[in-house]
Biotite code that builds the C-alpha atoms (Angstrom):
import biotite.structure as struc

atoms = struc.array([
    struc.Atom([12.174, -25.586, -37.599], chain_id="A", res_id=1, res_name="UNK", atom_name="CA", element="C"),
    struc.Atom([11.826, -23.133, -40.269], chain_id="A", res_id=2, res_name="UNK", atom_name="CA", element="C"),
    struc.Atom([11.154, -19.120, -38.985], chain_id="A", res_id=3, res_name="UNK", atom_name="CA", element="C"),
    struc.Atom([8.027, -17.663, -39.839], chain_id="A", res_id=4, res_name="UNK", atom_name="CA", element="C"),
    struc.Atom([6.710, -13.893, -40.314], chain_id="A", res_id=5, res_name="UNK", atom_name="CA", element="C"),
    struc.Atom([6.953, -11.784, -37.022], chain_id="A", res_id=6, res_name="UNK", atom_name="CA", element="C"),
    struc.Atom([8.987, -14.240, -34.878], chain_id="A", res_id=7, res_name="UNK", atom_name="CA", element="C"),
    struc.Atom([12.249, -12.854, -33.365], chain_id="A", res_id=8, res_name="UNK", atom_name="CA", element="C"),
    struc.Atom([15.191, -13.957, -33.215], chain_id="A", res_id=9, res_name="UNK", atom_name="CA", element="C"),
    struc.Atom([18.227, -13.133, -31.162], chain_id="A", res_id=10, res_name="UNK", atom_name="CA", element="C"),
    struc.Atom([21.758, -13.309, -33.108], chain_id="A", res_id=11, res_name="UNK", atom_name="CA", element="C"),
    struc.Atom([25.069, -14.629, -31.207], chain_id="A", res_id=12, res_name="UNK", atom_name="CA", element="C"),
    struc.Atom([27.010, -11.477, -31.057], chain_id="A", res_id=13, res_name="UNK", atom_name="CA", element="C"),
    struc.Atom([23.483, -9.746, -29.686], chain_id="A", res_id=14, res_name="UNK", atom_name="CA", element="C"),
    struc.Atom([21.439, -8.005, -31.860], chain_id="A", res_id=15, res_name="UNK", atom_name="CA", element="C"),
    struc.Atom([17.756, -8.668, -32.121], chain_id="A", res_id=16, res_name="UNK", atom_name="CA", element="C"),
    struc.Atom([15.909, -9.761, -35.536], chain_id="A", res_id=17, res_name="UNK", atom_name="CA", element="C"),
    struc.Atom([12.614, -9.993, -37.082], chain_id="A", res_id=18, res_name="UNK", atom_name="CA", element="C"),
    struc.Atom([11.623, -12.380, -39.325], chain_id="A", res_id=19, res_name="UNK", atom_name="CA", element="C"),
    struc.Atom([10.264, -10.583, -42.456], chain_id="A", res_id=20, res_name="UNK", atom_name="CA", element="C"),
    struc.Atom([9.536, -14.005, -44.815], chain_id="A", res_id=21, res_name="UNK", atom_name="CA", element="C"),
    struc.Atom([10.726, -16.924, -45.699], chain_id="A", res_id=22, res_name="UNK", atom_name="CA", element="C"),
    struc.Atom([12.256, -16.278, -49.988], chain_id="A", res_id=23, res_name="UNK", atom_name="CA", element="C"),
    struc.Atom([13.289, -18.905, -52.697], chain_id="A", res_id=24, res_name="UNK", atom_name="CA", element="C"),
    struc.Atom([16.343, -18.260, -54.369], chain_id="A", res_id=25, res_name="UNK", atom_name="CA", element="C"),
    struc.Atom([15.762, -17.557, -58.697], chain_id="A", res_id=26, res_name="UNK", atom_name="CA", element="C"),
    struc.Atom([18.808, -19.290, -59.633], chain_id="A", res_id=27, res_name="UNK", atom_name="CA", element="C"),
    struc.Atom([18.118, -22.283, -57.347], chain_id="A", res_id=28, res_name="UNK", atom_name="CA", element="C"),
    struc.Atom([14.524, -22.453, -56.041], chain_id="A", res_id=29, res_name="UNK", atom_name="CA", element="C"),
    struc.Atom([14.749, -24.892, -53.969], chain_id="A", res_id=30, res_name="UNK", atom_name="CA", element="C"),
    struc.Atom([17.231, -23.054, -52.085], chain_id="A", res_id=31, res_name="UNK", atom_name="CA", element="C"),
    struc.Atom([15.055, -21.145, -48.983], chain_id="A", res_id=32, res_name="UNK", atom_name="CA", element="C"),
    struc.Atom([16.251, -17.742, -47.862], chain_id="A", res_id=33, res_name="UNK", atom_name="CA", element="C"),
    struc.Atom([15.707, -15.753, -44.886], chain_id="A", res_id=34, res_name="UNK", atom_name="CA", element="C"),
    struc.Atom([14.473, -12.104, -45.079], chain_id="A", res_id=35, res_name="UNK", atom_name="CA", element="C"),
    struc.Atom([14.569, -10.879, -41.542], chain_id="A", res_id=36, res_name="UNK", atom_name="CA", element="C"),
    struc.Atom([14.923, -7.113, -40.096], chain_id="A", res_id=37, res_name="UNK", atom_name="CA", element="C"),
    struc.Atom([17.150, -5.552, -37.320], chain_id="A", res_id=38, res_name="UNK", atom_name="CA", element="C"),
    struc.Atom([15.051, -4.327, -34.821], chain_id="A", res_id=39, res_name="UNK", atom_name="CA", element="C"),
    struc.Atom([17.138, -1.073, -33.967], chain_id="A", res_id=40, res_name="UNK", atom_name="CA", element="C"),
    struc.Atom([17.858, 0.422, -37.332], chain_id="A", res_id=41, res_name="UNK", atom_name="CA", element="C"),
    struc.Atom([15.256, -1.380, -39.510], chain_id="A", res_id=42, res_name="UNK", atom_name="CA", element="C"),
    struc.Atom([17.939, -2.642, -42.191], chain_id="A", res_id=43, res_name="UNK", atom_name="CA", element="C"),
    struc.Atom([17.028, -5.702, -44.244], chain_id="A", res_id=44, res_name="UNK", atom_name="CA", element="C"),
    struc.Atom([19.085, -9.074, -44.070], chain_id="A", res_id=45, res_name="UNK", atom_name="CA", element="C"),
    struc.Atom([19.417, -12.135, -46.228], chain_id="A", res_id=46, res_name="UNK", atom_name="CA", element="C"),
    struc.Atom([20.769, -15.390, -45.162], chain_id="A", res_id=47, res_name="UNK", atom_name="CA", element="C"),
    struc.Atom([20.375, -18.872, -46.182], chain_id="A", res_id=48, res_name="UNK", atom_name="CA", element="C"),
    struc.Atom([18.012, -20.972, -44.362], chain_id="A", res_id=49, res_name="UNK", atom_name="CA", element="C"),
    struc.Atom([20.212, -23.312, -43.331], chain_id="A", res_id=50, res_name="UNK", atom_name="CA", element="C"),
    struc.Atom([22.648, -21.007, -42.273], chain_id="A", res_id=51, res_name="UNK", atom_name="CA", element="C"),
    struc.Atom([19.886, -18.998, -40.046], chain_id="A", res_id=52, res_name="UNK", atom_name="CA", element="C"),
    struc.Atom([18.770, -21.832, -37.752], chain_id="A", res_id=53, res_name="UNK", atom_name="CA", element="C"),
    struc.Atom([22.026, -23.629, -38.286], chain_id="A", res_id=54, res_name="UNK", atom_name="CA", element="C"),
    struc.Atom([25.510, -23.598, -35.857], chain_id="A", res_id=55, res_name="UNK", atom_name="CA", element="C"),
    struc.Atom([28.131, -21.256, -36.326], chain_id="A", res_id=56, res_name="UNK", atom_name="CA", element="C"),
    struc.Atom([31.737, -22.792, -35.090], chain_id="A", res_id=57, res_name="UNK", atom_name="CA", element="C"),
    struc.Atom([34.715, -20.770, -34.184], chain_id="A", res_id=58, res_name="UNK", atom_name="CA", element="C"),
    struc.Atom([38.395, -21.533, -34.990], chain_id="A", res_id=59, res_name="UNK", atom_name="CA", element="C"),
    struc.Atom([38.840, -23.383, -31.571], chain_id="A", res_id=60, res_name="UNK", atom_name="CA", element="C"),
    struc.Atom([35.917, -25.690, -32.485], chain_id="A", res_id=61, res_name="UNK", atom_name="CA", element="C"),
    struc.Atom([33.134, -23.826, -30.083], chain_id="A", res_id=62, res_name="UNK", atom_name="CA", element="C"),
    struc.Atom([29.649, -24.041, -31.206], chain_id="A", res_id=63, res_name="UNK", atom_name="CA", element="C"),
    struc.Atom([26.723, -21.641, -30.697], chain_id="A", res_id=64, res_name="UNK", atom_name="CA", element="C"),
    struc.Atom([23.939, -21.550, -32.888], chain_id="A", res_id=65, res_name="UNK", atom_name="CA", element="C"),
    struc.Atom([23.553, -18.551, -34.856], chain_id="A", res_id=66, res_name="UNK", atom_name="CA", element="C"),
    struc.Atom([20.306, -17.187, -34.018], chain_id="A", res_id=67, res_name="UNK", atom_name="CA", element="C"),
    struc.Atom([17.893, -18.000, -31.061], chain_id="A", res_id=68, res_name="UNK", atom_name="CA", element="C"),
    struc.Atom([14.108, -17.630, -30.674], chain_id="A", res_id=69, res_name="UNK", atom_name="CA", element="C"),
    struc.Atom([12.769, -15.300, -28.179], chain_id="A", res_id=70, res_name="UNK", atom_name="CA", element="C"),
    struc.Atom([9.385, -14.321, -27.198], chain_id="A", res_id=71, res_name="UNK", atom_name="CA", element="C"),
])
């Protein structure tokens, strides 16, 4: 499910994210980005969709997904 404007999101390792908007890429528009904001010191992120809502997997095969939902 794609993020939308406002929602936060909780990151493995702890920190907690607003969603700012959902970009296209310029050399690849159909390539979604997400623009989303650290709650504690306001900086601006960039990740690809797929990479936001998708798994992240650790050298011994674990799985957790990168960043949760909350509210």
């Amino acid at each position: 499910m794609e993020p939308k404007p406002k929602e936060k999101y909780k990151h493995f390792k702890g920190g907690v994210y607003e969603i700012v908007c959902i970009a296209l890429d310029c050399e690849n528009p159909k390539k979604k980005l997400v623009v989303y904001k650290n709650i504690d010191d306001g900086k601006i992120w960039v990740r690809e969709l797929n990479d936001f809502i998708g798994e992240k997997v650790f050298d011994d095969e674990t799985k957790v997904r990168r960043f949760v939902k909350i509210e």
